[in-house]
C-alpha positions as CSV (number, residue, x, y, z in Angstrom):
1,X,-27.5,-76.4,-110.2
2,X,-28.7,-76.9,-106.7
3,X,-26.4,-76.6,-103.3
4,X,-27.0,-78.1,-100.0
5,X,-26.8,-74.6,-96.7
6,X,-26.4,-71.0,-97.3
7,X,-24.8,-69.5,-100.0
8,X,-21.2,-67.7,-99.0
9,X,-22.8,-64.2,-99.5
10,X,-25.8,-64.8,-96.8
11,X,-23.5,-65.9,-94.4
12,X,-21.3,-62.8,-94.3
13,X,-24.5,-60.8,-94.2
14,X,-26.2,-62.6,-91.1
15,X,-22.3,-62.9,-89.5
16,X,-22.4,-58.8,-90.2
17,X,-25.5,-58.4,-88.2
18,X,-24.7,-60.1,-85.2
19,X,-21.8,-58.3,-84.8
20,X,-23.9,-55.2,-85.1
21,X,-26.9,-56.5,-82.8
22,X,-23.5,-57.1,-80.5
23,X,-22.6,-54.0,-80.5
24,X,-25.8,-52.3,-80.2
25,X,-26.2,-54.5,-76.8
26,X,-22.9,-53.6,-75.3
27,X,-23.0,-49.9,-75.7
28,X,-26.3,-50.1,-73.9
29,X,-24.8,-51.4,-71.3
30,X,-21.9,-49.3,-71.1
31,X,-24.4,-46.0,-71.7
32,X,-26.5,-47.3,-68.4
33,X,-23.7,-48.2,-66.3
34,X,-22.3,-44.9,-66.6
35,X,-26.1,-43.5,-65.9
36,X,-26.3,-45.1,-62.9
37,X,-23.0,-44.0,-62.0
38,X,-23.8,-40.4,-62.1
39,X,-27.6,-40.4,-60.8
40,X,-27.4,-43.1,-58.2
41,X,-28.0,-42.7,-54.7
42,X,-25.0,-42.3,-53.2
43,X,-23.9,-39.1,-55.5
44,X,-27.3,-37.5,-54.7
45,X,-26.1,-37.9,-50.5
46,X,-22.2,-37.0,-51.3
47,X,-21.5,-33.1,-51.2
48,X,-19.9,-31.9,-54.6
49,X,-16.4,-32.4,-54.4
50,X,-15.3,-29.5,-55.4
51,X,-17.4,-27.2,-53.3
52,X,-16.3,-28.8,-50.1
53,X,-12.5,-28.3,-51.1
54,X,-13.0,-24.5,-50.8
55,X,-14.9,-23.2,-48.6
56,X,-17.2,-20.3,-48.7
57,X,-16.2,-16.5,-48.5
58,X,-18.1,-16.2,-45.2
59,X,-15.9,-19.1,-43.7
60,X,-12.5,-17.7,-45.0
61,X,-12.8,-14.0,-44.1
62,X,-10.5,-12.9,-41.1
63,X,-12.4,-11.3,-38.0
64,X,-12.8,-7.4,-39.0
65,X,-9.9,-5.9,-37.2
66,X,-11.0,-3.8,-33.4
67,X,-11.2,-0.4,-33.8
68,X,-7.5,1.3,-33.2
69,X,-6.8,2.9,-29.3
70,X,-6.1,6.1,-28.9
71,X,-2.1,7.1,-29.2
72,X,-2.6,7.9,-25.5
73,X,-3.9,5.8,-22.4
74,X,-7.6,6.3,-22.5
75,X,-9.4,8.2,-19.7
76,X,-11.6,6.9,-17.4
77,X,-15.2,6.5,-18.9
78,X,-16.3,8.0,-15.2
79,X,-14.9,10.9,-14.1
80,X,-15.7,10.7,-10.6
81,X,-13.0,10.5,-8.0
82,X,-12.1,7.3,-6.6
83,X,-12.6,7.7,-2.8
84,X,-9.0,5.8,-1.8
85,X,-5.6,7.9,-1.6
86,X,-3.8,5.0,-2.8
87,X,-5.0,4.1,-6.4
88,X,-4.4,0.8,-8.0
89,X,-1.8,0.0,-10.8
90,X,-2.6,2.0,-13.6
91,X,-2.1,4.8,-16.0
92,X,-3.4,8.1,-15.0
93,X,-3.7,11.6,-16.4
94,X,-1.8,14.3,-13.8
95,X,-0.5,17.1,-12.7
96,X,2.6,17.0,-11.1
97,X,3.0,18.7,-8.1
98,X,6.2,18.6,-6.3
99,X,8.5,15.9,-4.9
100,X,8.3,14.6,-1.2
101,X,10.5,12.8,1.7
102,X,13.4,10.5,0.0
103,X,15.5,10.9,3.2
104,X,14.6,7.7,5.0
105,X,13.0,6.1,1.6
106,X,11.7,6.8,-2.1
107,X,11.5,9.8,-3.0
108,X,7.3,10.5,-3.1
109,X,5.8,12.0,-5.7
110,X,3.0,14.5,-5.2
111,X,-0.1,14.7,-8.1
112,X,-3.3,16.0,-8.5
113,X,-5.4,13.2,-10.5
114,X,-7.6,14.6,-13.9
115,X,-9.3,13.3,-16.5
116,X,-8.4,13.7,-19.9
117,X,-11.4,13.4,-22.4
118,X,-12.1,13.5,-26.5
119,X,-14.7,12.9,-28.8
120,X,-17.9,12.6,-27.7
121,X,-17.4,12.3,-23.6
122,X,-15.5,15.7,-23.9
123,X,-18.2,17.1,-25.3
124,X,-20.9,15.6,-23.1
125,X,-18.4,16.9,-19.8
126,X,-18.3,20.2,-21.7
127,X,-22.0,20.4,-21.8
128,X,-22.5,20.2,-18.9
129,X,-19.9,22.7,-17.0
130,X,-21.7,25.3,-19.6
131,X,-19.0,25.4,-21.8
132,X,-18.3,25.4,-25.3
133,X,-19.5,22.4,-27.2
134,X,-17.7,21.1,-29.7
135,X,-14.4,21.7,-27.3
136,X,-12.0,23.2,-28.5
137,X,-8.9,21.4,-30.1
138,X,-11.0,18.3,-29.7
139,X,-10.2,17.8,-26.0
140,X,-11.2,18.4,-22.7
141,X,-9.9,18.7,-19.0
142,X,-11.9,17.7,-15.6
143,X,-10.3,18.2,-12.8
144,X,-13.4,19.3,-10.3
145,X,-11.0,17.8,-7.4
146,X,-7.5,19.9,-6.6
147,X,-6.8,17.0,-3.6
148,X,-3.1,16.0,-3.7
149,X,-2.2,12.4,-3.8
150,X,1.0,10.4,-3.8
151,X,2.9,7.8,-4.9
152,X,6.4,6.7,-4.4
153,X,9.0,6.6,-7.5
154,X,10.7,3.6,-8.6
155,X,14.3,2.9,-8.2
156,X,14.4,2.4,-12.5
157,X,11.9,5.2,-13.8
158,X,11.4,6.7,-17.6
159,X,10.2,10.1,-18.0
160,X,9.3,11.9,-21.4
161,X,9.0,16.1,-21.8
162,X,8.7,18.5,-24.1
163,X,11.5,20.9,-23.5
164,X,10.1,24.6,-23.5
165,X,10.8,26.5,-26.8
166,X,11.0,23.3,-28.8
167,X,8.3,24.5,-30.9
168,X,8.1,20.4,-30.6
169,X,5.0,18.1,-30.0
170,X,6.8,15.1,-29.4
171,X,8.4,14.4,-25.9
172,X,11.9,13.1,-25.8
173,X,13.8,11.2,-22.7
174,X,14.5,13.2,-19.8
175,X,18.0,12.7,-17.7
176,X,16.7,11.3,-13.9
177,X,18.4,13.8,-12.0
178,X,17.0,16.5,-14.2
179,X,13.5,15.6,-13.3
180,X,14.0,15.8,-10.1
181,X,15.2,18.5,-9.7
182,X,12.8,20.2,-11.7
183,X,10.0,18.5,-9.4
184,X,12.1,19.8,-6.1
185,X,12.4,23.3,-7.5
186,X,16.0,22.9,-7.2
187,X,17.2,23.6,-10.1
188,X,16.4,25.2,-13.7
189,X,15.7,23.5,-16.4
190,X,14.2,23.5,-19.5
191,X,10.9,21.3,-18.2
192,X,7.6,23.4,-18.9
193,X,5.4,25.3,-15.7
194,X,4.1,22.6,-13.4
195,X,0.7,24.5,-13.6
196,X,0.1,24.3,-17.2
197,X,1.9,21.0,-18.0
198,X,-0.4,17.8,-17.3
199,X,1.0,14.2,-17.7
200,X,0.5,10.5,-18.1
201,X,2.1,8.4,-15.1
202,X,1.9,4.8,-15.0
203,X,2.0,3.2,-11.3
204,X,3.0,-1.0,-11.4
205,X,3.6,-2.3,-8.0
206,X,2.5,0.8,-6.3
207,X,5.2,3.1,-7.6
208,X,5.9,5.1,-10.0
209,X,7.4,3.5,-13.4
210,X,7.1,6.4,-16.1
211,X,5.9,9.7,-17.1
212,X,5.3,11.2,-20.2
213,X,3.9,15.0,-20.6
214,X,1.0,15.0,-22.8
215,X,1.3,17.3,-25.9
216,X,-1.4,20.3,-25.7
217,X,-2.1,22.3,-28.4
C-alpha cells in the first residue's frame, strides 16, 4: 500500500544528521575563535604576563655591599706633610706631646702628626726606607717630620687608653683630669710613656674632641 512523504524512519535519520552537520559547524567555530585568540596579533606584541610580574635576577639583586673600613680611621693615602700648622677638621694619627697655656684660655695640646699605614702602602713606605718588607705585625709608622703642632682642647672631650700592665688591647674611658695631668707631667698615672704611645685625635671646629690610643702589638 502506497503513502504520500517520507516514511517516519527517514525523517528521524535526516533530522539526526542535521543536528550532527550542526554540530560539526559550531565546534569549528568555537576551535577557530579560540585560535585566533591565542595567535592573533595583539598576543604576539603583549609581553607574557607572567614574565613581566617577576622580574629577572639581575633586576632584583641588591648592590654588592662596599668593602668594610678599617676598625681605625684610615691614614692618609699621601704621607707628605701638610705645609699649614693649623690642620683642618679631621682624624689624625699622633703622638702626644705635652700640654700648653690654659691660663688665659684652652688648655693647647702639643702633637707630632704620623702616619699610620697597613697592607700594601705599609709595605710600599717600608720599601722604600730599606726596611723589612712584609712589615712586621702588618703595620707601619712614618713619621719623617718630628715638628710639633697644636691644637686647643674642647671644653667636653673623650679620651680612651690602655692602662699599663693591663695585658689589655682594648682602651677604656679615661677620667678628664687624669689625662691631663698625665699630658702636664703632673701627676702619675697609669697612662703608657708618651714616647712609645701613638694615638688617634679627632679635631671638629678646630679643637680637640677625642683621643683614643691605638693598640700596638
Amino acid at each position: 500500500m502506497s503513502t504520500n512523504g517520507a516514511s517516519p524512519k527517514a525523517t528521524r535519520d535526516r533530522r539526526t544528521s542535521y543536528v550532527v552537520a550542526l554540530a560539526i559547524v559550531i565546534a569549528l567555530f568555537v576551535f577557530l575563535g579560540g585560535y585566533l585568540l591565542g595567535h592573533g596579533p595583539d598576543r604576539a606584541a603583549t609581553p607574557d604576563a607572567t614574565a613581566s610580574a617577576f622580574p629577572s635576577p639581575s633586576e632584583t639583586a641588591p648592590p654588592e655591599p662596599s668593602a668594610s673600613a678599617s676598625l681605625e680611621p684610615t691614614a692618609s693615602p699621601s704621607t707628605t706633610e701638610p705645609g699649614s700648622d693649623t690642620l683642618p677638621d679631621d682624624t689624625y694619627f699622633v703622638q702626644l706631646s705635652d700640654l700648653q697655656g690654659g691660663e688665659d684660655g684652652p688648655p693647647v695640646i702639643a702633637y707630632d702628626l704620623a702616619y699610620f699605614l697597613t697592607g700594601e702602602q705599609a709595605d710600599q713606605e717600608a720599601a722604600a726606607r730599606g726596611m723589612e718588607t712584609p712589615v712586621p705585625d702588618g703595620y707601619f709608622i712614618v713619621n719623617d717630620n718630628d715638628k710639633l703642632r697644636t691644637a686647643p682642647l674642647a671644653n667636653t672631650f673623650s679620651v680612651k687608653y690602655i692602662p699599663e700592665g693591663s695585658g689589655s688591647s682594648s682602651p677604656v674611658k679615661a677620667h678628664a683630669a687624669q689625662f691631663l695631668g698625665w699630658l702636664e707631667g703632673s701627676v702619675q698615672t697609669d697612662f703608657p710613656s708618651k714616647d712609645t704611645s701613638w694615638w688617634w685625635i679627632t679635631i671638629a671646629n678646630g679643637q680637640v674632641t677625642h683621643a683614643k690610643q691605638q693598640y700596638l702589638p
